[in-house]
N, C-alpha and C positions, 0 to 999 in steps of 0.2 A: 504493500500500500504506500504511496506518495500523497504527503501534503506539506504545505509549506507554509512557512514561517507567518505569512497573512492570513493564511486562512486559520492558524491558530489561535491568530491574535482574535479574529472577527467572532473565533466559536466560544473564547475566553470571554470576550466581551457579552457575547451573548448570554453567558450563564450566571450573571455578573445576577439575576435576581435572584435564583438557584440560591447563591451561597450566600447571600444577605437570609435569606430564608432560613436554612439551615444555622449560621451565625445565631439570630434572634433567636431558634431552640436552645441551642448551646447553653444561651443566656439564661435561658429560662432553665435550662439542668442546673446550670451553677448559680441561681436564687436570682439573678440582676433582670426581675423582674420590671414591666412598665411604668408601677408605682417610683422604683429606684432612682432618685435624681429628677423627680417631678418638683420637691421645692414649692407645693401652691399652698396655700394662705386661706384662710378662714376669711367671713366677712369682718370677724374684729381684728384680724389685721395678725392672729396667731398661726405660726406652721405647721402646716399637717406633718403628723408623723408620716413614716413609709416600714407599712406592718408588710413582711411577705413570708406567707405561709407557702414552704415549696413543695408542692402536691408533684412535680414534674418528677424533683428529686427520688423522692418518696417509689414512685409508680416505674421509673426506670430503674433504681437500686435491686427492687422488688423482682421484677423480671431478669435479671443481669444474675442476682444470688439464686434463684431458684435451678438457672440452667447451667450455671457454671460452678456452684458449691461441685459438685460432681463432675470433676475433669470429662471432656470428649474422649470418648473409647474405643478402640480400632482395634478390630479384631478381625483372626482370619476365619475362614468358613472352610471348615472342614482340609482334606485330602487335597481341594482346588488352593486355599493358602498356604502362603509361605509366614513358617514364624520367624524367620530368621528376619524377612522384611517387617514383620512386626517390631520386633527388634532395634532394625533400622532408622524406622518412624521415631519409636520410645528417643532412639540417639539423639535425631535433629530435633523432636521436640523439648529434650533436657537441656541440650545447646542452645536452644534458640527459647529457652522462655519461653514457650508455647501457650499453656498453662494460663499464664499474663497477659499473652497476646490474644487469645480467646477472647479474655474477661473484654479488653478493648475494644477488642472488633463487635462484638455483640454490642458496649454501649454506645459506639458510634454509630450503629445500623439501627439504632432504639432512635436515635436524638437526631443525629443527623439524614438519617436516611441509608446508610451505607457504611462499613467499612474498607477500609484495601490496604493490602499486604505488598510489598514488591520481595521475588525474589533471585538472588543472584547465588553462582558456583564459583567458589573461592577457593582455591589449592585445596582441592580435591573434597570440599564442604557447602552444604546444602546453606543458605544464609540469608534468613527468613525477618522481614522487616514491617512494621506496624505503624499506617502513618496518619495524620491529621485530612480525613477527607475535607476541608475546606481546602486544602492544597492541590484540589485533583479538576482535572476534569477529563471524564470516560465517552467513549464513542462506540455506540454497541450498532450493529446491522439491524436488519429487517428480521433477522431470527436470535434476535436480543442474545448476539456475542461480540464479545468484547473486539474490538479489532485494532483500535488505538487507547492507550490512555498518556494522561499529561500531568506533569507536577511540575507544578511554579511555585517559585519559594523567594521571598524578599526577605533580603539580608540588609536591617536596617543601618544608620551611621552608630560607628561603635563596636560593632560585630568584627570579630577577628576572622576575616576570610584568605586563606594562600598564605600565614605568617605575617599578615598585616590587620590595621585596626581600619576601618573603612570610614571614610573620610564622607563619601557619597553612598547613597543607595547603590545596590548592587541586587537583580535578580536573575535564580538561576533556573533553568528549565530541564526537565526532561522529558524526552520523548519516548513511550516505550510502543514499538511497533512488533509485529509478528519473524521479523527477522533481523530484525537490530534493534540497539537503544542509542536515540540521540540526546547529545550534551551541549544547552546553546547558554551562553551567558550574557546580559543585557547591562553596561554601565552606565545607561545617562542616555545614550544614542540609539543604536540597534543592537539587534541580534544578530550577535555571533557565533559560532560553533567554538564549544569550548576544546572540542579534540574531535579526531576520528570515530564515526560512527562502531560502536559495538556490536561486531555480529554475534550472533548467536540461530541456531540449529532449533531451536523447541516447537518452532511451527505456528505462535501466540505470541501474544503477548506476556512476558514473566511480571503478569499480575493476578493477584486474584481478590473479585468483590466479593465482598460478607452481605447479607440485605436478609430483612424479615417478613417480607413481603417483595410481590411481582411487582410495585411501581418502584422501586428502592425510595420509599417516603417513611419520613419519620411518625411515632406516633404520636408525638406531640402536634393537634393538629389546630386550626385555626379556634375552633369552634374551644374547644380545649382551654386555650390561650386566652379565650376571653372569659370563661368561666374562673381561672383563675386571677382574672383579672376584677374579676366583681368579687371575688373572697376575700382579696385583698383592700379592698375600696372598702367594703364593710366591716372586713373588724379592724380596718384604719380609725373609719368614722367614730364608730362603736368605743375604741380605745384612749380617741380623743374628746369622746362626749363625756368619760367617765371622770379624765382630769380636769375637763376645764368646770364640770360641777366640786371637784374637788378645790376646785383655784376660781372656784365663782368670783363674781363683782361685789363689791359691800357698797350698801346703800344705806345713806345715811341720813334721817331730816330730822330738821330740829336744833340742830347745831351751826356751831362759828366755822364755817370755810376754813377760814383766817388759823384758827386755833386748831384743828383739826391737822393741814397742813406743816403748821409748827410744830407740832407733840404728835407726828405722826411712829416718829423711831422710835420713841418713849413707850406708845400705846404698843407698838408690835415686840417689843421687849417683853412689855411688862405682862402683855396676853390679856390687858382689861383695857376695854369702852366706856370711861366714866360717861352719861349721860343726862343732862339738863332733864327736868319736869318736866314730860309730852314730846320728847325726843323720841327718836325710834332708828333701828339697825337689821339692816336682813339682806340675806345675801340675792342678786338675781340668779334665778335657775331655769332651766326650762326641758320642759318634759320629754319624756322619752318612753315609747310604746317596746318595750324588752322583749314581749312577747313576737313582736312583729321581726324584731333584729336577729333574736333567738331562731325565728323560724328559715325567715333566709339564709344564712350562714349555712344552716343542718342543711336545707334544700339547694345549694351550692355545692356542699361536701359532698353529697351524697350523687351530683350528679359529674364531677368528676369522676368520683372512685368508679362511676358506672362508665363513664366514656373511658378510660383506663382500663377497665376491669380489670381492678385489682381489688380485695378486697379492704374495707376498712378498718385497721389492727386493735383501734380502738372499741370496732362492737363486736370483737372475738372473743368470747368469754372463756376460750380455751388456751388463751393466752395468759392466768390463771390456773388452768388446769381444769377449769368447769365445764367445757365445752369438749361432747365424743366425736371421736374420728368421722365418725359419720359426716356430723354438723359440721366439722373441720373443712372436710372433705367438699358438702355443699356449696359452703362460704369460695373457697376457692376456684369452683367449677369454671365459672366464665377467663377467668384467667390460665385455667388448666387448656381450655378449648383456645383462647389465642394463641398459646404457647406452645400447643400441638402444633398449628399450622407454622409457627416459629420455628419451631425442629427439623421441617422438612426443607426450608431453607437453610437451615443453617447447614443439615446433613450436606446439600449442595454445596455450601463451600467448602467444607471438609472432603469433600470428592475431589472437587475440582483443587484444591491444593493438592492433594495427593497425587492427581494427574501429574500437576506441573512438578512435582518432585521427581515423580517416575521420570518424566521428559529427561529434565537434568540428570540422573543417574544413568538410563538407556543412553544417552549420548558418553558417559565417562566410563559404558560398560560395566555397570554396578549392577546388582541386584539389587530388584523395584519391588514395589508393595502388590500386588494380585490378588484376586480372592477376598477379601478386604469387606468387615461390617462396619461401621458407623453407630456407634448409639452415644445419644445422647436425654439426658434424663432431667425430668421437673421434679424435683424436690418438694416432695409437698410437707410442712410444716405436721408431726406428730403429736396427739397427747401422750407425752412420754408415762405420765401417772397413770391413766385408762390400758396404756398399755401392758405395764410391770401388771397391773392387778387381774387383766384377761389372760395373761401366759399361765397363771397357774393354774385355770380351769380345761388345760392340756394335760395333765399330770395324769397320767395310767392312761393316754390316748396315743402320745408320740413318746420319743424319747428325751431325756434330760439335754441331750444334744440337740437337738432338733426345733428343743424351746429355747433355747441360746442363739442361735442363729434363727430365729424369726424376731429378738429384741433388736432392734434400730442401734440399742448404745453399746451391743457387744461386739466388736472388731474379730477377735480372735474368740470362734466360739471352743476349737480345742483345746488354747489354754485356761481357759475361763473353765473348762469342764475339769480341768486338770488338779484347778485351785481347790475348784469342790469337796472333788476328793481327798486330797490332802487336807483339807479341816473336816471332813468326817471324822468323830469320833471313832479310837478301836474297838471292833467288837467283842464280846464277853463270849467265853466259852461257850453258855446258854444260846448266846445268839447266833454263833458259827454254827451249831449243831442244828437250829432251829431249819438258819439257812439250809445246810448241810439236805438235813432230812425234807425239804422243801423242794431243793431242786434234784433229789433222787425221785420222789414223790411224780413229780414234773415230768423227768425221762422217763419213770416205768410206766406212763399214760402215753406217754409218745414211744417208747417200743412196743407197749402193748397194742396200740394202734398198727404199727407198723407190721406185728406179726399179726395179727387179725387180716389186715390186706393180704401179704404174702401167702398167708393160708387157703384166700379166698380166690388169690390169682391161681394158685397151683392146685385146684380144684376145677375152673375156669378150663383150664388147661388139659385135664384128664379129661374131661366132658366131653372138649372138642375131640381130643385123641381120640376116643372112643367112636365120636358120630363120624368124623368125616373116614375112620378105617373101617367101617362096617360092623366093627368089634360087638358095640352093642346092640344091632338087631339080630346078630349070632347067638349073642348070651341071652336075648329074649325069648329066641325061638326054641333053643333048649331050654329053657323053664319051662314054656309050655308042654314038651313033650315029656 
């Protein structure tokens, strides 16, 4: 594929609302909501506070721990994988912070829309890299694949770039295309080629997008944005009605101006209003419908956490410990079902990285990953109490092992079975013997059983002899005679 330096510029410019877009989510992940640096004023002339409650924060946290408490799992299937390439994977994912880069790529594909990886082959090493998608911009076909992508980077005055402190802006570009990567550097004037284009063999682009969905759009979504933009307006208001009744106006009739203004410091020392015959003092306040405030706010909260779907931690009462797995379980469903169709994207990029890995190792003659599962798992929040007190109504159903490794909090259920044992009390004579005669007890209903069969097979067995050798219509016919 060819294109050139203008036409890059014209497609950069064009995306130019794109990442304003994205930017203002960012914002809103990291609190710098609308409220923030608004600055406006009451009609008495006092500053509104700037209250922000980050529901964004909260709802992308939420989703980002659910799928990556539990590392991406790559597993081979059967006879058709290779473990050794499992192996392989395990390598470049412990080198390359994978693990981290996971956690990344999902919250940029949350906030932003997207994340992207670039990756390169370094003396003889897989070199896997996680980067700011406001930095990018992608070019996919008509069958939404990747064909071009681009990273512009401004290197502001100060930046130490080539062993030097930069005097002037400095931006650097790159190109990554299905057969090379271009390196162009921009000081003030144009675009230049920083060096010789880099070939490379992989047949793509060595990128790969992360997204949560088919449009690569964030889920912080307009509608969203302004929802928390009225929560915030309200328990602003809310929060400032509360002081300024607490820092009311005092009114005062009856009294000298004059004198008042004089012995004002005196009066706010002393915490007394001496007051003339038919004077009078009260503060101005003015009212406020709570119930109306109260109702808003809940009917705001309630309808983010539903455009989110996540639920709200606050009416979990098995957060606690009161609330069963069931209930648990309910409370989370809507966010269980977005986060399914989450998985399936994400499964995709975890393929398509592994492509592009295989690429780079088939070309260095390495052995590649094949046969290859993908899981990845939603964590759904346990009542760990509901739980410890249902495992023991398995007792004479499974085995003591068996209830160990169904608890959530037990890692290693064979040493944990191990530990058991060893704080078992010794048994007593009495109770060895009991045992003893318990499990002989035991076996002679299980060999009695077993010789009962064998008697009845080798019975079974003469019967036949007998019918199909003619034997016993022989010995019939002589009794009769």
């Amino acid at each position: 594929m060819e294109i050139t330096i203008k036409q890059l510029e014209e497609l950069w410019s064009r995306q130019a609302s794109t990442r304003s877009k994205m930017e203002t989510r960012r914002k809103y992940y990291e609190g710098k909501h609308a409220i923030v640096g608004r600055n406006a004023t009451y009609a008495d002339g006092v500053t509104a506070s700037e209250i922000v409650t980050n529901w964004a924060e909260y709802a992308i946290d939420s989703y980002v721990g659910a799928l990556t408490s539990t590392p991406y799992q790559v597993t081979v299937d059967g006879e058709d994988g290779s473990k050794s390439g499992v192996e392989m994977y395990a390598e470049i994912a412990k080198d390359n912070q994978l693990a981290a880069a996971d956690v990344e790529n999902l919250r940029n594909a949350l906030v932003c829309g997207f994340g992207v990886e670039t990756h390169e082959f370094v003396k003889g090493k897989v070199i896997i890299t996680s980067h700011d998608p406001l930095q990018w911009l992608l070019l996919w076909d008509a069958d939404d694949s990747l064909v071009a992508a681009v990273r512009r980077v401004a290197l502001p005055v100060g930046t130490v770039f080539e062993d030097q402190v930069l005097e002037t802006k400095v931006e650097l570009m790159t190109v990554y295309l299905e057969d090379r990567i271009e390196d162009w550097i921009n000081k003030g004037q144009d675009w230049v080629a920083a060096n010789e284009p880099r070939r490379h063999s992989y047949g793509r682009p060595p990128v790969v997008v992360w997204r949560v969905n088919r449009s690569r759009t964030s889920i912080i979504t307009d509608a969203l944005i302004g929802q928390m933009d009225e929560y915030n307006d309200i328990d602003t208001i809310t929060g400032d009605d509360i002081r300024n009744n607490t820092n009311s106006k005092l009114t005062i009739c009856g009294c000298d101006a004059n004198w008042l203004m004089d012995n004002a410091e005196k009066i706010n020392k002393l915490n007394m209003l001496p007051l003339p015959q038919g004077a009078s003092a009260e503060y101005l306040t003015k009212g406020n419908d709570v119930e109306r405030v109260r109702d808003r706010l809940q009917r705001t909260r309630d309808h983010i956490h539903t455009m989110f779907k996540v639920p709200d931690i606050q009416a979990i009462l098995g957060a606690t410990g009161a609330a069963s797995g069931i209930a648990l379980r309910l409370k989370f469903q809507p966010m269980m079902h977005r986060a399914s169709s989450m998985i399936n994207w994400l499964k995709a990029g975890m393929e398509d990285r592994i492509a592009l890995v295989n690429a780079m190792l088939g070309k260095a003659s390495k052995e590649v990953l094949e046969g290859f599962t993908v899981t990845i798992q939603f964590v759904l929040p346990t009542n760990r109490t509901e739980e410890w007190q249902a495992i023991g109504s398995l007792k004479g159903v499974v085995s003591h092992r068996t209830q160990l490794e169904l608890l959530s909090d037990i890692d290693d259920p064979e040493r944990e079975l191990e530990e058991v044992r060893k704080e078992q009390p010794p048994l007593t004579a009495e109770d060895q013997i009991a045992q003893s005669d318990a499990l002989a007890n035991r076996a002679a209903v299980d060999i009695g059983q077993v010789a009962m069969e064998a008697i009845q097979a080798a019975a079974d067995g003469i019967l036949d002899s007998l019918v199909n050798t003619g034997a016993l219509e022989r010995l019939t016919a002589a009794r009769q005679n």
